[in-house]
DSSP file (Angstrom, degrees, kcal/mol; ACC not computed):
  #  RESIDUE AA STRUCTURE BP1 BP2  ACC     N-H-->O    O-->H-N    N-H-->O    O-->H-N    TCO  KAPPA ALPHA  PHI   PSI    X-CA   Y-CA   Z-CA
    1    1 A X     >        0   0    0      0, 0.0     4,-2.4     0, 0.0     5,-0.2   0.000 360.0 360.0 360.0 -32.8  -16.2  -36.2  -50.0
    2    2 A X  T  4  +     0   0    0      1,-0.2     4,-0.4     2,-0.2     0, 0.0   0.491 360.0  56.4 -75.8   4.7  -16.5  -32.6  -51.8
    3    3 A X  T  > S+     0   0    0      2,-0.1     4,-3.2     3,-0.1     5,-0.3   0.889 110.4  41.0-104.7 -63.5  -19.6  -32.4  -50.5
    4    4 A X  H  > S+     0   0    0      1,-0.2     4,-1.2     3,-0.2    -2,-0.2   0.802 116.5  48.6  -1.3 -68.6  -18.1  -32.9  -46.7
    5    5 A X  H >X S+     0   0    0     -4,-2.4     4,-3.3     2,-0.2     3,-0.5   0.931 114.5  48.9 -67.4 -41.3  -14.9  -30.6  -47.5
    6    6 A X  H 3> S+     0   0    0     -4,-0.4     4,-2.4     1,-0.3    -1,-0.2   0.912 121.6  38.2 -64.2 -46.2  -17.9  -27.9  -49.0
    7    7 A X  H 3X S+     0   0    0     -4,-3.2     4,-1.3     2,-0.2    -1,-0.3   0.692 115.7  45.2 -61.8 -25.9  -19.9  -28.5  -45.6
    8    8 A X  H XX S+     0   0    0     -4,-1.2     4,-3.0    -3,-0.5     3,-1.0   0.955 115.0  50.5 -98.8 -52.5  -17.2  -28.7  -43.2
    9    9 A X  H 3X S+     0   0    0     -4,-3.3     4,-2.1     1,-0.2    -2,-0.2   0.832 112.4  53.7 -39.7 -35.6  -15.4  -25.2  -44.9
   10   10 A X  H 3X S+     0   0    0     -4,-2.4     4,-2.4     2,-0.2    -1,-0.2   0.813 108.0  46.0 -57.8 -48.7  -19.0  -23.6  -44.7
   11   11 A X  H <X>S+     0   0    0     -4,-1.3     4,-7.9    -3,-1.0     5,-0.5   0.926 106.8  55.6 -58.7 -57.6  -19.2  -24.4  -41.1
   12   12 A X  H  X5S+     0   0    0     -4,-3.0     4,-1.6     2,-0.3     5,-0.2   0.945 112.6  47.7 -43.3 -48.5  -15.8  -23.1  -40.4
   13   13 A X  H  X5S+     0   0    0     -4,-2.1     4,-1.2    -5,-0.3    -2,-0.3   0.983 110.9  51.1 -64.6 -53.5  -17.1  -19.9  -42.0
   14   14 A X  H >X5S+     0   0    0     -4,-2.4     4,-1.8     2,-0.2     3,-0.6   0.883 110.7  41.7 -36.5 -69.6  -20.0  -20.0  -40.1
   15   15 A X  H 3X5S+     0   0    0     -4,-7.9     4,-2.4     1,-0.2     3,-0.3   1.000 119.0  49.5 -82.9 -40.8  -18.7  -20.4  -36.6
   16   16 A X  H 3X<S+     0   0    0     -4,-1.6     4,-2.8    -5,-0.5    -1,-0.2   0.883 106.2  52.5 -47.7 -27.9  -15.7  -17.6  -37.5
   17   17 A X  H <X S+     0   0    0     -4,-1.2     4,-3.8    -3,-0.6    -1,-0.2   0.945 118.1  38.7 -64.9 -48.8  -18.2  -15.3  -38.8
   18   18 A X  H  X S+     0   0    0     -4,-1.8     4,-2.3    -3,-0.3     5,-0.2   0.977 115.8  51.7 -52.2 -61.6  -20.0  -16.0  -34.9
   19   19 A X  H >X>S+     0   0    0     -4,-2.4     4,-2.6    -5,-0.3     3,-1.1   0.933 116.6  43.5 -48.9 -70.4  -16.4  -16.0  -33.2
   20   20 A X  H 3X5S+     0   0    0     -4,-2.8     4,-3.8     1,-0.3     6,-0.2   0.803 120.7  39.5  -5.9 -77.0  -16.0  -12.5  -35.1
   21   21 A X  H 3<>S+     0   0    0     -4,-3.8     5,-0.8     1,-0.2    -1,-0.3   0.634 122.1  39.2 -52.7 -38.0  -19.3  -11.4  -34.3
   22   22 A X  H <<5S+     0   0    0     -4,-2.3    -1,-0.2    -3,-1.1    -2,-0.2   0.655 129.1  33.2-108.0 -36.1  -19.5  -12.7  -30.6
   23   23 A X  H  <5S+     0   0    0     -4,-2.6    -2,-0.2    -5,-0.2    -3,-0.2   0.666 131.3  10.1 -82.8 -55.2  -15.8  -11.7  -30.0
   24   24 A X  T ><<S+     0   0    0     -4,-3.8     3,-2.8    -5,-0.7     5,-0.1   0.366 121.8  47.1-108.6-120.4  -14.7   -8.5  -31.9
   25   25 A X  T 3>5S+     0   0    0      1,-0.3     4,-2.4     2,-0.2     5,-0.4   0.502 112.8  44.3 -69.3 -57.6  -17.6   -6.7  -33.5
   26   26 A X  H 3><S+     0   0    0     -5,-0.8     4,-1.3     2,-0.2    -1,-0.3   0.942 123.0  39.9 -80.8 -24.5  -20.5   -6.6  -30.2
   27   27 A X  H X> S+     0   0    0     -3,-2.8     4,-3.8    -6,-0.2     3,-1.1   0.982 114.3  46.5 -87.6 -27.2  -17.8   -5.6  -27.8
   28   28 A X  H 34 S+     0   0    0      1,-0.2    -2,-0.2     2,-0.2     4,-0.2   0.610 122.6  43.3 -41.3 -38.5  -16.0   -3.2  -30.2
   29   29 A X  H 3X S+     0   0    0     -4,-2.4     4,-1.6     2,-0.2    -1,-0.2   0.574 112.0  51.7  -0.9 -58.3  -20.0   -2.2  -30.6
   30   30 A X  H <X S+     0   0    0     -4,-1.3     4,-4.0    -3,-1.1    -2,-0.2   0.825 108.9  51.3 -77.9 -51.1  -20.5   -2.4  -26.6
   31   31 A X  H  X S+     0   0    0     -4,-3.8     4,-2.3    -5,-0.3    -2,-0.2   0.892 109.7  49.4 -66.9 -31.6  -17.3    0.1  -26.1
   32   32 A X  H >4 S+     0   0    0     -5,-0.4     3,-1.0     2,-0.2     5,-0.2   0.938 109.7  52.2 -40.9 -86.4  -18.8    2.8  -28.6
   33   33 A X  H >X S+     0   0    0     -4,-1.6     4,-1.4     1,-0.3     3,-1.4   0.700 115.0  42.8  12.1 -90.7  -21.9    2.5  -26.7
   34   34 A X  H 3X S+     0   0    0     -4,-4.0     4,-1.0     1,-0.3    -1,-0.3   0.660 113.1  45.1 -40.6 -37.8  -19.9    3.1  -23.7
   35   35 A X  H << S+     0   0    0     -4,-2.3     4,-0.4    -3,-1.0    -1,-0.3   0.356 109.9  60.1-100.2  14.3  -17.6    5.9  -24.6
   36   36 A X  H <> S+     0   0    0     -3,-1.4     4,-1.3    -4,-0.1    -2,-0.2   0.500 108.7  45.6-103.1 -31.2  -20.7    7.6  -26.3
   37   37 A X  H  X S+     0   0    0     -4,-1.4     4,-2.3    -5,-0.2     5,-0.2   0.822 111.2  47.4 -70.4 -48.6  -22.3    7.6  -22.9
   38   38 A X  H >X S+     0   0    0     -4,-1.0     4,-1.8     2,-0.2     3,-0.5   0.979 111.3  52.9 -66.4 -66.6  -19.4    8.8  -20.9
   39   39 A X  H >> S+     0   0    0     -4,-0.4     4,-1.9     1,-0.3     3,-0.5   0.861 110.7  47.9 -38.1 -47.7  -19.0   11.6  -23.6
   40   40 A X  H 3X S+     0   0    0     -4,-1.3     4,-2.1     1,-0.2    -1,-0.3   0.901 115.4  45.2 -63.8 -39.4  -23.1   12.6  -23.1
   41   41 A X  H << S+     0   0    0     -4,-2.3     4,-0.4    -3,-0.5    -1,-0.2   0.490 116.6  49.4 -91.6  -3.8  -22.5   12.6  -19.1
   42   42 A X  H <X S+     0   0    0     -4,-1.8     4,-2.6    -3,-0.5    -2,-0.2   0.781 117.0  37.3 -87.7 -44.2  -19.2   14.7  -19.9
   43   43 A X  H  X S+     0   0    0     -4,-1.9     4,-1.5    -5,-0.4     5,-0.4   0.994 120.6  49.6 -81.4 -72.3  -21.0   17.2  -22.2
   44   44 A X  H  X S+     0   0    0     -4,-2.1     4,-1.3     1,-0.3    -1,-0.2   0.765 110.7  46.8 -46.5 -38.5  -24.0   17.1  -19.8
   45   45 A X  H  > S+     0   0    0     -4,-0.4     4,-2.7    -5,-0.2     3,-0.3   0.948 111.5  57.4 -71.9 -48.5  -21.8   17.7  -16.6
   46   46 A X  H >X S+     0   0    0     -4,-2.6     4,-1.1     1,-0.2     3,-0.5   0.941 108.3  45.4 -32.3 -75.2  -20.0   20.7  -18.6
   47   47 A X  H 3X S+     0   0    0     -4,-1.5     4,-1.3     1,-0.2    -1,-0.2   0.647 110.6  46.8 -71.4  -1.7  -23.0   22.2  -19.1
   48   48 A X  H 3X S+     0   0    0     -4,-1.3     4,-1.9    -5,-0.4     3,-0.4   0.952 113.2  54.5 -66.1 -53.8  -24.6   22.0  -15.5
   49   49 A X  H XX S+     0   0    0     -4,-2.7     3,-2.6    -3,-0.5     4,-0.6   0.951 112.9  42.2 -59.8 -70.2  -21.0   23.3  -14.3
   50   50 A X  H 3X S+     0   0    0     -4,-1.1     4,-2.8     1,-0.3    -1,-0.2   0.623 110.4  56.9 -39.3 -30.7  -21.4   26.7  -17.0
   51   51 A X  H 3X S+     0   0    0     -4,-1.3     4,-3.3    -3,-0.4    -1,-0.3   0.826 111.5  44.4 -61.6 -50.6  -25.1   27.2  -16.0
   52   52 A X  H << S+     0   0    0     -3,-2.6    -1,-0.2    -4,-1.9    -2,-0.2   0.612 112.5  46.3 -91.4  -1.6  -23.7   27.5  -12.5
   53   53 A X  H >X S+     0   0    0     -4,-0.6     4,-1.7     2,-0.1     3,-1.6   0.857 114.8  53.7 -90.9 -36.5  -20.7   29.8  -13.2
   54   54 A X  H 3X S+     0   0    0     -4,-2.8     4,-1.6     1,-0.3    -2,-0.2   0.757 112.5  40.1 -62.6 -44.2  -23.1   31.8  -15.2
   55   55 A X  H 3X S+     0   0    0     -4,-3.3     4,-0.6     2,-0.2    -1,-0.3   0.664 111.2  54.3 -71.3 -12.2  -25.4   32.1  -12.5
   56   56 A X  H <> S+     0   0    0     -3,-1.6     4,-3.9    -5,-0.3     3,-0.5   0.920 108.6  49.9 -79.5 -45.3  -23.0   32.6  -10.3
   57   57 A X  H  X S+     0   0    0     -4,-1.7     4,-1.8     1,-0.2    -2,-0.2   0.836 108.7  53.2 -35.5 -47.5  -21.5   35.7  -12.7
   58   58 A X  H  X S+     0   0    0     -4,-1.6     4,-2.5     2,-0.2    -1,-0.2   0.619 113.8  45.9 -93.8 -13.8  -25.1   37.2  -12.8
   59   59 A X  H  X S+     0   0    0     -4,-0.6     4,-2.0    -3,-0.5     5,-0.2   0.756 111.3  48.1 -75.6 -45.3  -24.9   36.9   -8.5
   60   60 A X  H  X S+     0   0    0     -4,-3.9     4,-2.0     2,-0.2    -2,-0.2   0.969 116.9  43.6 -68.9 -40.3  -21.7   38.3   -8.5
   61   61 A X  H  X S+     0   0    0     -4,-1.8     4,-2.0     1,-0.2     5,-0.2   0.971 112.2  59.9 -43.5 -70.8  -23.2   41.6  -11.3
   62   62 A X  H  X S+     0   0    0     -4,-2.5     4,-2.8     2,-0.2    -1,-0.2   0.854 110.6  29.5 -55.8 -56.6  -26.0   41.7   -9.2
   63   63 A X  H  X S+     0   0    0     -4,-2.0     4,-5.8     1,-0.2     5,-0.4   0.982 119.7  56.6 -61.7 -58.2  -24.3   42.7   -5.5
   64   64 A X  H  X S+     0   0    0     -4,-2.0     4,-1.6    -5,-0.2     5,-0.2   0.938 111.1  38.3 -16.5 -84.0  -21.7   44.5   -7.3
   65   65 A X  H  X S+     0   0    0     -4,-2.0     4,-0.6     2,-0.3     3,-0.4   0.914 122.4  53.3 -26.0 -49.3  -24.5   46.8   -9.2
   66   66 A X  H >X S+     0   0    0     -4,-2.8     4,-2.5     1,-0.3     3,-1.5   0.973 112.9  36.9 -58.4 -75.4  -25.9   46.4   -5.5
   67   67 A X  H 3< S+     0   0    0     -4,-5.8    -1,-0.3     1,-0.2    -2,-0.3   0.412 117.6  50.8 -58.8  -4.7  -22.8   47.5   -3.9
   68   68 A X  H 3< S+     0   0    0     -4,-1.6    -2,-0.2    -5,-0.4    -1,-0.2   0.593 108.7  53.1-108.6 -35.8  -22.0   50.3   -6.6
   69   69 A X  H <X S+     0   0    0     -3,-1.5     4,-2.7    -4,-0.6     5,-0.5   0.632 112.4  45.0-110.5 -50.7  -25.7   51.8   -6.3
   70   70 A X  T  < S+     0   0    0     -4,-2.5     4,-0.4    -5,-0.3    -3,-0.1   0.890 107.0  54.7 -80.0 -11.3  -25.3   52.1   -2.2
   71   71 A X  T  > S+     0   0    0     -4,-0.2     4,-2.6    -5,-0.2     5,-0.5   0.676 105.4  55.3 -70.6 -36.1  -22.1   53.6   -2.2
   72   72 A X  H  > S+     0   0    0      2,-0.2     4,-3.1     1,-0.2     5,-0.4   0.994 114.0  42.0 -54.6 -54.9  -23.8   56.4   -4.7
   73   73 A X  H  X S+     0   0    0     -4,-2.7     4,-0.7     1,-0.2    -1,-0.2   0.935 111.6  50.7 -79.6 -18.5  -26.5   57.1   -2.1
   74   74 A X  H >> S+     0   0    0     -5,-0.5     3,-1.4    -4,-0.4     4,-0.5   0.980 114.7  45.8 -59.3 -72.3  -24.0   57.0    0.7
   75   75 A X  H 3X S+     0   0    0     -4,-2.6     4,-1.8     1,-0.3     5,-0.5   0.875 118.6  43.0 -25.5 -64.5  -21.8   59.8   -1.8
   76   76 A X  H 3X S+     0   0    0     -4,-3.1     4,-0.6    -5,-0.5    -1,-0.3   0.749 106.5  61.7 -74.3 -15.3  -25.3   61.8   -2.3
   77   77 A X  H XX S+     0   0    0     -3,-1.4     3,-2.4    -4,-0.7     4,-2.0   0.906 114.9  40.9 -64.1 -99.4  -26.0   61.3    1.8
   78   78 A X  H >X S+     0   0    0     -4,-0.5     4,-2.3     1,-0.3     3,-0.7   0.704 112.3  45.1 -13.1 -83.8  -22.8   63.4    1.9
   79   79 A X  H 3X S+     0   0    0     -4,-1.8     4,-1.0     1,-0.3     5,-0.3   0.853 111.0  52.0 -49.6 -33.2  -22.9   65.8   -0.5
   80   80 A X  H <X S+     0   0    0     -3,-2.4     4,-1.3    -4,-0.6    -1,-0.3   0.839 111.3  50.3 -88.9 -15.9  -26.3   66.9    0.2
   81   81 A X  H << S+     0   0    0     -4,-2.0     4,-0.4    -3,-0.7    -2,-0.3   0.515 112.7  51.2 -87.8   6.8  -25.3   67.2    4.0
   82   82 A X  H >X S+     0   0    0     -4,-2.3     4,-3.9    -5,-0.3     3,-0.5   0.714 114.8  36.4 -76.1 -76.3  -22.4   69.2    2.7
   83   83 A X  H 3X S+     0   0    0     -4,-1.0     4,-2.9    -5,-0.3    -3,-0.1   0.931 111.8  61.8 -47.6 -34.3  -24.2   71.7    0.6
   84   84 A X  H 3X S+     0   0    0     -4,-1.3     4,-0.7    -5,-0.3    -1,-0.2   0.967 114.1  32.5 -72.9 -33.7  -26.8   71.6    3.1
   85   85 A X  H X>>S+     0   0    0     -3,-0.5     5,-2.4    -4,-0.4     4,-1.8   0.859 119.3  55.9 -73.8 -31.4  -24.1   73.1    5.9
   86   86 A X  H 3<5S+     0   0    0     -4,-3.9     3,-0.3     1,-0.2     5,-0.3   0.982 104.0  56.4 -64.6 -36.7  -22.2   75.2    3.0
   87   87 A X  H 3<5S+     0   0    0     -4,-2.9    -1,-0.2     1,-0.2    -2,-0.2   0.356 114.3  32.3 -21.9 -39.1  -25.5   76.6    2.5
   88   88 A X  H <<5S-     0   0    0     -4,-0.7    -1,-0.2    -3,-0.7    -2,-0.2   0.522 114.5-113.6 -92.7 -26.1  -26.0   77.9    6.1
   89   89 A X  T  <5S+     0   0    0     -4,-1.8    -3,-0.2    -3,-0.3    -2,-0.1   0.860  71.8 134.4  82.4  58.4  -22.4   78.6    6.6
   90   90 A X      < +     0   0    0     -5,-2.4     2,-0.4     2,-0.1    -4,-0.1  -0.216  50.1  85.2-138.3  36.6  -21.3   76.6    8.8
   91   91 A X        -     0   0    0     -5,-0.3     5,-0.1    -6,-0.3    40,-0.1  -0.961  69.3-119.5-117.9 119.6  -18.3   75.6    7.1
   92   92 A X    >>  -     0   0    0     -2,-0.4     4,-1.7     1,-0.1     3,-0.8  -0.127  28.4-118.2 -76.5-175.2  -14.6   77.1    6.8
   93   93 A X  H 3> S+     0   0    0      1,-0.2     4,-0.8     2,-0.2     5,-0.5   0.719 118.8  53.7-104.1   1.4  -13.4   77.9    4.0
   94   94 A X  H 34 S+     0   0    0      2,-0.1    -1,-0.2     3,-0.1    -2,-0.0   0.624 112.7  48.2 -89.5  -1.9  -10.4   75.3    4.3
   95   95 A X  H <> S+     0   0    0     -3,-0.8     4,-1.8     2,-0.1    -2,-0.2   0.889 111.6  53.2 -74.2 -56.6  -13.5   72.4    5.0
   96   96 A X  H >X S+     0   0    0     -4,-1.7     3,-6.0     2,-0.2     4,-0.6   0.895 112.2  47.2 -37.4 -97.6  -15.4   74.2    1.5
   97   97 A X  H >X S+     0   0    0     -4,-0.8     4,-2.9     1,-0.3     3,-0.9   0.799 112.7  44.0  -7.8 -67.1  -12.0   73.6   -0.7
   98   98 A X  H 34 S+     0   0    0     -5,-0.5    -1,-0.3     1,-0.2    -2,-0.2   0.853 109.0  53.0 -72.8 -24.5  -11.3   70.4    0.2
   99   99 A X  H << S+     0   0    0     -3,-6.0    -2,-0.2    -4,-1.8    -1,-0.2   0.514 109.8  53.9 -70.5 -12.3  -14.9   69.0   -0.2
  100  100 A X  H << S+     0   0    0     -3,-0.9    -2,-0.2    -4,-0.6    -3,-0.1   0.828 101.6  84.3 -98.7 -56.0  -14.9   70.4   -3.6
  101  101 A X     <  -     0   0    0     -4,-2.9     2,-0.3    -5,-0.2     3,-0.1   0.227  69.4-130.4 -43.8 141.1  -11.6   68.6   -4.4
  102  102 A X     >  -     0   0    0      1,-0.1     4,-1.4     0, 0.0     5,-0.1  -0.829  27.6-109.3-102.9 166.3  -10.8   65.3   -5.5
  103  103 A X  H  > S+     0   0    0     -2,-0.3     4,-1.7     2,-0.2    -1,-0.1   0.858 124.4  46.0 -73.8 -62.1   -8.4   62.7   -4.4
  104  104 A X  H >> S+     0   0    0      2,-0.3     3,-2.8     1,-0.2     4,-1.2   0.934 117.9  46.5 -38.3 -83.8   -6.0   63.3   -7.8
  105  105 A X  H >> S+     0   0    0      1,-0.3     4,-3.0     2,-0.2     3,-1.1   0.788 115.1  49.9 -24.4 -68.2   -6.5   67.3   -6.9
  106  106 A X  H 3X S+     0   0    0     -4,-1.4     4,-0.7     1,-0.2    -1,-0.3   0.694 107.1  48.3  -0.6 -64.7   -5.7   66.3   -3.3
  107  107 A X  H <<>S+     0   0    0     -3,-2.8     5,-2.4    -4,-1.7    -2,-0.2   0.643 114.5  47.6 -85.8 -22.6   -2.6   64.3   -4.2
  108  108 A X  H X<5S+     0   0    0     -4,-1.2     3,-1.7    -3,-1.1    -2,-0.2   0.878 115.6  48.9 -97.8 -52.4   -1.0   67.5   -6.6
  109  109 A X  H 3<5S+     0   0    0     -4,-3.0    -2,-0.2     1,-0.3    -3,-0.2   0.614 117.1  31.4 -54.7 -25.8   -1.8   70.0   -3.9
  110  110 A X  T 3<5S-     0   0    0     -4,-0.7    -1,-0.3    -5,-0.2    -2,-0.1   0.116 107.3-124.5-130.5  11.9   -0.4   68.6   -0.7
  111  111 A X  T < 5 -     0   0    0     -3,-1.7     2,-0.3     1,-0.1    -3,-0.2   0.918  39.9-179.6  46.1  57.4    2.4   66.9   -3.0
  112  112 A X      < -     0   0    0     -5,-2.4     2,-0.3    -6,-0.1    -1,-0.1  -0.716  19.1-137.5 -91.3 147.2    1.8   63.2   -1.7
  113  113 A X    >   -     0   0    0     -2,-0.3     3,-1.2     3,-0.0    -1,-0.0  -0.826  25.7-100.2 -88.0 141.5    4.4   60.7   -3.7
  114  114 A X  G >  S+     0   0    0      1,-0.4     3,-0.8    -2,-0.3    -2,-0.1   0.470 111.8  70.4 -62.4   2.6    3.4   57.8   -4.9
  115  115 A X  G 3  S+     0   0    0      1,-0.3    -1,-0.4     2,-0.1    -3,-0.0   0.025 101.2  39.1 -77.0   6.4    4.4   55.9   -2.7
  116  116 A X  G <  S+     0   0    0     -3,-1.2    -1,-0.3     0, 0.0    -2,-0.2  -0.443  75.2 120.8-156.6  35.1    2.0   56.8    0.3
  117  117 A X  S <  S+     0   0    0     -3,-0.8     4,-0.3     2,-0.1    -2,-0.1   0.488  74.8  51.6 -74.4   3.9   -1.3   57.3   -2.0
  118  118 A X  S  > S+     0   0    0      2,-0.2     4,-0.6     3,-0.1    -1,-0.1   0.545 110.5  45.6 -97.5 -10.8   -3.2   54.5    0.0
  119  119 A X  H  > S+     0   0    0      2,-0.1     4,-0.6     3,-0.1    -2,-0.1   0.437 110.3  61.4 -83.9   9.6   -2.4   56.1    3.4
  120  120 A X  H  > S+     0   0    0      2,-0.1     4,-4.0     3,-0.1    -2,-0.2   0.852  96.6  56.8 -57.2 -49.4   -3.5   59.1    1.4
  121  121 A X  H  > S+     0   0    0     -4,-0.3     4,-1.1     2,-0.2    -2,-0.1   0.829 107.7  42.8 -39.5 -67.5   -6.6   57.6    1.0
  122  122 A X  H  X S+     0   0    0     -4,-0.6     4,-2.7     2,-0.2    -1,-0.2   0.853 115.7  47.4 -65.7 -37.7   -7.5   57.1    4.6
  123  123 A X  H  X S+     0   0    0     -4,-0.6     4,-2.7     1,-0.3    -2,-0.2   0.940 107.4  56.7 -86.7 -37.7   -6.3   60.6    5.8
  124  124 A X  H  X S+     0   0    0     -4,-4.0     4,-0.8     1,-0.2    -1,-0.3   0.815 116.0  38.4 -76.6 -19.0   -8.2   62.6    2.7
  125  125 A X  H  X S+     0   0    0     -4,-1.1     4,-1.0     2,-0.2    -2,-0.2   0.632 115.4  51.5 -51.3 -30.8  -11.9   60.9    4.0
  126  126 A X  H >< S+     0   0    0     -4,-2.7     3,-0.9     2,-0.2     4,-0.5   0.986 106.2  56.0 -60.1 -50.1  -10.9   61.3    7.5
  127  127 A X  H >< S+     0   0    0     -4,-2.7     3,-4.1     1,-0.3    -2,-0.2   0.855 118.1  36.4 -20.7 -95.0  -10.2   64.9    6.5
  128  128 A X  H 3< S+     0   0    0     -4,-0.8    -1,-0.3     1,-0.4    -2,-0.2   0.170 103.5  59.3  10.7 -58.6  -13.6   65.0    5.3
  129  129 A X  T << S+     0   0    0     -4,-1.0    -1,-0.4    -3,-0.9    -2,-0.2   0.275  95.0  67.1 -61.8 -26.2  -15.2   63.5    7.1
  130  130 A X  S <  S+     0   0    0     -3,-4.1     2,-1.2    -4,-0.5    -2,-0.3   0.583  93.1  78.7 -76.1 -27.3  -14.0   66.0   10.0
  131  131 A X        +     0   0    0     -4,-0.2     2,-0.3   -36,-0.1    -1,-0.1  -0.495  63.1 109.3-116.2 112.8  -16.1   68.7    8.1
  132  132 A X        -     0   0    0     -2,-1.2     2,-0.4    -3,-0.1   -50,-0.1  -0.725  47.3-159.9-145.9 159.4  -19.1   68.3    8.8
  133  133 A X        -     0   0    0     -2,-0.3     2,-0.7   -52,-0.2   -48,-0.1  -0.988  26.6 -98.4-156.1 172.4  -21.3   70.1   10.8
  134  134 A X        -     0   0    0     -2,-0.4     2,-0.9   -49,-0.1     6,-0.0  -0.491  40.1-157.7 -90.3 115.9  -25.5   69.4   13.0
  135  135 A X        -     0   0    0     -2,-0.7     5,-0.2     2,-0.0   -50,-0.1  -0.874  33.8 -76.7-105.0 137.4  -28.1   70.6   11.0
  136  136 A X    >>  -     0   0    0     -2,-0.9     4,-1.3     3,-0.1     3,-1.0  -0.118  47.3-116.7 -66.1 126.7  -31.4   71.5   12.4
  137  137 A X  H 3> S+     0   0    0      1,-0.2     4,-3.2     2,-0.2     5,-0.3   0.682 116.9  60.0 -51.7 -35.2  -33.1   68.3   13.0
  138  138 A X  H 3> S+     0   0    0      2,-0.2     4,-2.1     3,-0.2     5,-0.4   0.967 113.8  43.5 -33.6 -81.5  -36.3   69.1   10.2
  139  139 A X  H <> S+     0   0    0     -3,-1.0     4,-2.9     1,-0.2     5,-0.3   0.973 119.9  45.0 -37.9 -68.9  -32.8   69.3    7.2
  140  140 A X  H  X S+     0   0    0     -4,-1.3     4,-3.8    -5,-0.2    -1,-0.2   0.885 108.6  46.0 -60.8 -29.7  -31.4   66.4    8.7
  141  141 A X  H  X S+     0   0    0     -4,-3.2     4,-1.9    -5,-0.2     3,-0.3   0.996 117.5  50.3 -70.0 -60.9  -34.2   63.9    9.2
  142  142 A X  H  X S+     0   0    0     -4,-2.1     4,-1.4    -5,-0.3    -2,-0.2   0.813 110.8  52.9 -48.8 -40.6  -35.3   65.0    5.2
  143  143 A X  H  X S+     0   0    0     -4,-2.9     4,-1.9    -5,-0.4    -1,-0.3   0.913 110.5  44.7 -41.5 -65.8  -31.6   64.3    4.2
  144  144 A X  H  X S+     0   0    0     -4,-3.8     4,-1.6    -3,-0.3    -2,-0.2   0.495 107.1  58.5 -74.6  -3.9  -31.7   61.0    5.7
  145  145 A X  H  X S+     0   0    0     -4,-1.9     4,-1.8     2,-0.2    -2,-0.3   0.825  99.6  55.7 -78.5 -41.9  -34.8   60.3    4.2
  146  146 A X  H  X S+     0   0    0     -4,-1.4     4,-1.1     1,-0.2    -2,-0.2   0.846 110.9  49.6 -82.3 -22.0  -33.5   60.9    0.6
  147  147 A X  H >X S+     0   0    0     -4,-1.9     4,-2.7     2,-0.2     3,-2.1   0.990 110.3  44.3 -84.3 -44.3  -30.8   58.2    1.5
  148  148 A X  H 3X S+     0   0    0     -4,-1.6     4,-1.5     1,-0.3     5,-0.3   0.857 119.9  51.0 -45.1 -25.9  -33.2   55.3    3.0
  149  149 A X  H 3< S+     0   0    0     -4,-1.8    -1,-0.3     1,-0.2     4,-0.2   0.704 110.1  38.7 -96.7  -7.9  -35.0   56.3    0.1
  150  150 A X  H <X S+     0   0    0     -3,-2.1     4,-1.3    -4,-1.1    -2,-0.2   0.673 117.5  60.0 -96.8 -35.7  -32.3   56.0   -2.3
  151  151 A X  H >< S+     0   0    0     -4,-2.7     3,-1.2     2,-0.2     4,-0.3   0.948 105.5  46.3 -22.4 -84.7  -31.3   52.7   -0.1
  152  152 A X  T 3X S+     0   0    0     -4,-1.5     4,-3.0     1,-0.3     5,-0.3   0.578 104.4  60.3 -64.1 -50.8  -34.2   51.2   -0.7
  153  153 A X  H 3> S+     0   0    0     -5,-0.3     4,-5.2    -4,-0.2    -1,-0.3   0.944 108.0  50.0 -20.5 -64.9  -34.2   52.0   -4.7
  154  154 A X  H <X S+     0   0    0     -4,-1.3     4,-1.1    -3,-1.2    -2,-0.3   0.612 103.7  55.0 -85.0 -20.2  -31.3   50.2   -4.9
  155  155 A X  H  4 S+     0   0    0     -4,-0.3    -1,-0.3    -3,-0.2    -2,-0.2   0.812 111.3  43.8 -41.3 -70.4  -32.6   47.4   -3.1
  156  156 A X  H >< S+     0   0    0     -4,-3.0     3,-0.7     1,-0.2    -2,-0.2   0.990 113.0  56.8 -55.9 -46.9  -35.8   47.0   -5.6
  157  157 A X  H 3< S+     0   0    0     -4,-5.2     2,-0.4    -5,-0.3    -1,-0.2   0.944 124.0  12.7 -72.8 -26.3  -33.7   47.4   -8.4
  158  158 A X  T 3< S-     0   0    0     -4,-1.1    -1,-0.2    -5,-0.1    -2,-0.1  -0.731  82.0-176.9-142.6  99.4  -31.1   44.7   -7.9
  159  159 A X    <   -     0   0    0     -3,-0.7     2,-0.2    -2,-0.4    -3,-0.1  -0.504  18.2-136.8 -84.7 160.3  -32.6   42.1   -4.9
  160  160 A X              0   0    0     -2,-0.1    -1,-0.1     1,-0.1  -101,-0.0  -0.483 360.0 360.0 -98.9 168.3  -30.6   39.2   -3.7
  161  161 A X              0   0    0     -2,-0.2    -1,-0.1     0, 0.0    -2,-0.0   0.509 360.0 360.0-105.4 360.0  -32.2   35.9   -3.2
């Protein structure tokens, strides 16, 4: 009979060890598994999303730069059709003054409060923009060449896709 009791406890260990195994341990095993997967397709989705704000940052630098470098030739379009008319004289001297100025300069001088410096804004470039004068077509076409050619710069140097 002790031989029985030895056999039949042995068995009992034996299929609990299984029950364990079969019950707790391989799904406890299986869920790991599982949340070790979800975590790699979490990590892996992070870094697809940063890769794409990052390129999306280096899109937004680029036009910016873009936009930064074609307001500059726009600025140098002016100013060399300014000098080119102060140059001949074909400016007054209240045109000169005020082309020379900045906005700040602008704003102390005509006593603007702060409280109207953005319709400030508009009315000193309109200003501006009023003095102006034709230059003999040879000056202007050469003028407008050094901005397409300053366009175009700015173009090579930071292209879109």
């Amino acid at each position: 009979m002790d031989n029985k009791k030895i056999i039949s406890v042995s068995l009992l260990i034996i299929a609990l060890s299984m029950a364990y195994y079969f019950v707790i341990f391989l799904p406890q095993k299986e869920n790991q598994k599982i949340e070790l997967q979800r975590f790699e397709a979490e990590q892996k989705r992070l870094e697809v999303k940063q890769q794409v704000e990052q390129q999306k940052e280096q899109e937004d630098s680029k036009l910016r730069l873009l936009t930064q470098c074609l307001n500059q030739a726009g600025e140098n379009y002016h100013t060399n059709w300014f000098s080119e008319c102060k140059s001949q004289g074909k400016l007054s001297a209240t045109c000169i003054k005020l082309m020379e100025m900045t906005f700040e300069e602008y704003i102390k001088e005509n006593n603007i409060p702060d409280n109207k410096r953005v319709e400030a804004v508009s009315e000193f470039y309109d200003k501006r923009d009023d003095c102006s004068c034709r230059l003999p077509s040879d000056n202007a076409r050469r003028i407008e060449g050094w901005e397409e050619d300053a366009k175009d710069e700015c173009f090579k140097k930071y292209p879109q896709n």
